[in-house]
DRENLUMVO-712088 format. One line per 4 residues: their letters; for each residue z, y, x of N, C-alpha, C. Coordinates in steps of 0.1 Angstrom, whole numbers, plus 5000, padded with zeros to 4 digits. Layout:
<rs>
A = Z Y X Z Y X Z Y X ~ ...
</rs>
This chain:
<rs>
XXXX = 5000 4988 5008 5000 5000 5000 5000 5012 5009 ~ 4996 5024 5006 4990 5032 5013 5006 5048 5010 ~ 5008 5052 5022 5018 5061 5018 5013 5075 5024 ~ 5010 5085 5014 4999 5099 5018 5015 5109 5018
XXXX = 5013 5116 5028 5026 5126 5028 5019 5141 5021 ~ 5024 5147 5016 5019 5158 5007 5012 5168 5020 ~ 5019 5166 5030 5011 5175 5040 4999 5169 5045 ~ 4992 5158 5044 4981 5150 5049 4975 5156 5038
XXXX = 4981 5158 5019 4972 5156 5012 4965 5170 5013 ~ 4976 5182 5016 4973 5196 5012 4959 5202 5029 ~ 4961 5192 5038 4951 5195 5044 4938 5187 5044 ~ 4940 5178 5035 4925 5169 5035 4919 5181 5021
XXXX = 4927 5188 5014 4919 5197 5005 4917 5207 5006 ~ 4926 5214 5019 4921 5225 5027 4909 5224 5037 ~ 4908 5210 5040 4895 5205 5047 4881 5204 5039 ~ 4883 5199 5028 4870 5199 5016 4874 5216 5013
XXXX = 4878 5223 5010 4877 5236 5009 4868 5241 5013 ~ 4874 5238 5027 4864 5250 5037 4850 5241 5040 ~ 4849 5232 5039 4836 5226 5039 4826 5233 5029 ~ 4832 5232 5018 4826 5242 5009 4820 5253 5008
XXXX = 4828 5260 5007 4828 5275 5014 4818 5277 5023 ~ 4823 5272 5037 4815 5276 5046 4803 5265 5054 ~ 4804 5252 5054 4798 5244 5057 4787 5244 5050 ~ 4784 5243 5041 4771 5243 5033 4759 5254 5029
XXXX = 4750 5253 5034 4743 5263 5031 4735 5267 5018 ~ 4740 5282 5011 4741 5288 5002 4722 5282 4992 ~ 4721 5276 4981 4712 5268 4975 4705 5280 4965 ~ 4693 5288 4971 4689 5299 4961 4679 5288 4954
XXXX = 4682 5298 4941 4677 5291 4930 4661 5292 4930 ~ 4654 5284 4923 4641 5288 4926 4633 5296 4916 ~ 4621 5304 4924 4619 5321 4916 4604 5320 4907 ~ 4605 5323 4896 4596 5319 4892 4581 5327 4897
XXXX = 4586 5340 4898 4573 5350 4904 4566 5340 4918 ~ 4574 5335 4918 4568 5324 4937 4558 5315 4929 ~ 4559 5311 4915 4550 5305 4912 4541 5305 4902 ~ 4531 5293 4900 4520 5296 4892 4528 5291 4875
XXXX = 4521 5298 4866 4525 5297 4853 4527 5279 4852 ~ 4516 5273 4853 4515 5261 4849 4526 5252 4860 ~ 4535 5257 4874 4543 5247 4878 4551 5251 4876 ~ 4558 5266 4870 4571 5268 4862 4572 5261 4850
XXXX = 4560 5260 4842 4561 5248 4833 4565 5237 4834 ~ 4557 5228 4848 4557 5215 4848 4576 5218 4855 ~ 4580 5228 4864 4594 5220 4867 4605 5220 4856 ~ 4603 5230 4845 4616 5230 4835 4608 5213 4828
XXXX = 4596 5210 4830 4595 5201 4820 4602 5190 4825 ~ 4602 5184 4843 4606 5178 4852 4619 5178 4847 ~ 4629 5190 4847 4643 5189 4851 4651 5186 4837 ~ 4643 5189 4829 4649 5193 4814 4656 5207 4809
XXXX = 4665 5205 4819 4670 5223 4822 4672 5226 4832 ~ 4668 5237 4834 4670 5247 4848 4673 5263 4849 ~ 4681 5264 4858 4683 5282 4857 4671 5282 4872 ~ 4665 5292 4865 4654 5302 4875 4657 5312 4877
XXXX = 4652 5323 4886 4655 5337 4892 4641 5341 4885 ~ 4639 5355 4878 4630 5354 4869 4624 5374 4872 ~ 4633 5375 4883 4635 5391 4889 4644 5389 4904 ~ 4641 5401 4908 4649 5404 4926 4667 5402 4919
XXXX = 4673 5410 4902 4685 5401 4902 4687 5399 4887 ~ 4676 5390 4883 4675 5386 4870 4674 5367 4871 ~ 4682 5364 4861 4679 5345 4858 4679 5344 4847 ~ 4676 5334 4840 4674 5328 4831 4679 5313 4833
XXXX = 4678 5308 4819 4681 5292 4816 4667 5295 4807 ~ 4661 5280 4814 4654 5275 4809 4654 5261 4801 ~ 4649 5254 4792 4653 5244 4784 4640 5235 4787 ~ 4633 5221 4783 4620 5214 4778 4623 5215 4763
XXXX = 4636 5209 4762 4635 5208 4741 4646 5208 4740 ~ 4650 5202 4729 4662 5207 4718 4674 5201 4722 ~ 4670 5185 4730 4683 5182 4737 4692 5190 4744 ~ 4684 5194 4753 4694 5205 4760 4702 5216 4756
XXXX = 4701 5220 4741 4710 5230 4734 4721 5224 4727 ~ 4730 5232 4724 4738 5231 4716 4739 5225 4704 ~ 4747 5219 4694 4747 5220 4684 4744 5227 4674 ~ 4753 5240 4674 4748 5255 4666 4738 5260 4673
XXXX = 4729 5253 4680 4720 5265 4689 4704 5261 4681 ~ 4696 5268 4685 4683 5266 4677 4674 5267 4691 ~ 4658 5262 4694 4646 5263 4705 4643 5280 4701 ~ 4638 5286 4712 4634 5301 4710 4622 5302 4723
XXXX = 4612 5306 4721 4600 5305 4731 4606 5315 4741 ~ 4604 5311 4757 4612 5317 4771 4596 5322 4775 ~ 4600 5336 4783 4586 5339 4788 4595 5342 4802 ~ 4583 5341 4811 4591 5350 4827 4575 5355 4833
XXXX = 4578 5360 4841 4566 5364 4852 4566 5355 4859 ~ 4555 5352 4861 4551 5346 4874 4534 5353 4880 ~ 4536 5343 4893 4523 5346 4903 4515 5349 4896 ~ 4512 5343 4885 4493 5346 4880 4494 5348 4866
XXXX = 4506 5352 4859 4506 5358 4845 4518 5367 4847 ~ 4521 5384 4836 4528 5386 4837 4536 5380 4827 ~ 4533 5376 4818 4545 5369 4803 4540 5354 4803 ~ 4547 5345 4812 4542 5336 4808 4551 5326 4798
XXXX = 4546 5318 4789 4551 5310 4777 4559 5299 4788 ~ 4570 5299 4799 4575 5291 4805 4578 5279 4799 ~ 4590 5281 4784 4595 5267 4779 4601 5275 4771 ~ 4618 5273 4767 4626 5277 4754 4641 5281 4762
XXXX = 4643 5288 4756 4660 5288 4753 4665 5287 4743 ~ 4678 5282 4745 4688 5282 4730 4698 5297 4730 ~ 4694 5292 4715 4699 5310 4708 4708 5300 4697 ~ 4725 5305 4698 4733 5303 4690 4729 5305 4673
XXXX = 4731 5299 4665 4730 5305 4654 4743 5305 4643 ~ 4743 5316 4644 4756 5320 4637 4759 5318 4621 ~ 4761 5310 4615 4761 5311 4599 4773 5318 4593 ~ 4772 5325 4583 4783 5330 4578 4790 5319 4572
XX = 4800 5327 4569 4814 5320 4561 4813 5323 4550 ~ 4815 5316 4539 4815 5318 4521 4830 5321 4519
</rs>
């Protein structure tokens, strides 16, 4: 049986900490202006959902379909710029929908 002293434990998580932090290099999201209309399509269709950079400090969530939303949420057509359109028909987001109360 294995006996962990609270000071082994508080530096194996101060060790994954800083791995974190600083060990890893920072994962920019990918931008949709870098690409052509038709492979911002094919990757939200690829991932299912994806957040994109869609401006120098603008993102978006992107969706393929309805799985990816909420319950209360409804499909809404997503446009972004890219390389070779400026509005292009990318995929969807979900937009809550709010019902009233009786």
């Amino acid at each position: 049986m294995f006996k962990t002293s609270a000071k082994t434990i508080r530096a194996v998580v101060a060790s994954a900490a800083v791995l974190t932090l600083f060990g890893l290099p920072a994962q920019a999201r990918p931008d949709t202006r870098t690409m052509t209309c038709a492979q911002a399509q094919d990757l939200v269709k690829r991932s299912g959902a994806i957040v994109l950079s869609t401006g120098q400090y603008t993102y978006s969530r992107f969706v393929a379909d309805r799985r990816y939303c909420g319950h209360y949420e409804i499909l809404r057509p997503s446009y972004a710029p890219t390389r070779d359109t400026a509005q292009c028909p990318v995929a969807y987001y979900c937009e809550r929908v709010v019902r009233p109360r009786n």
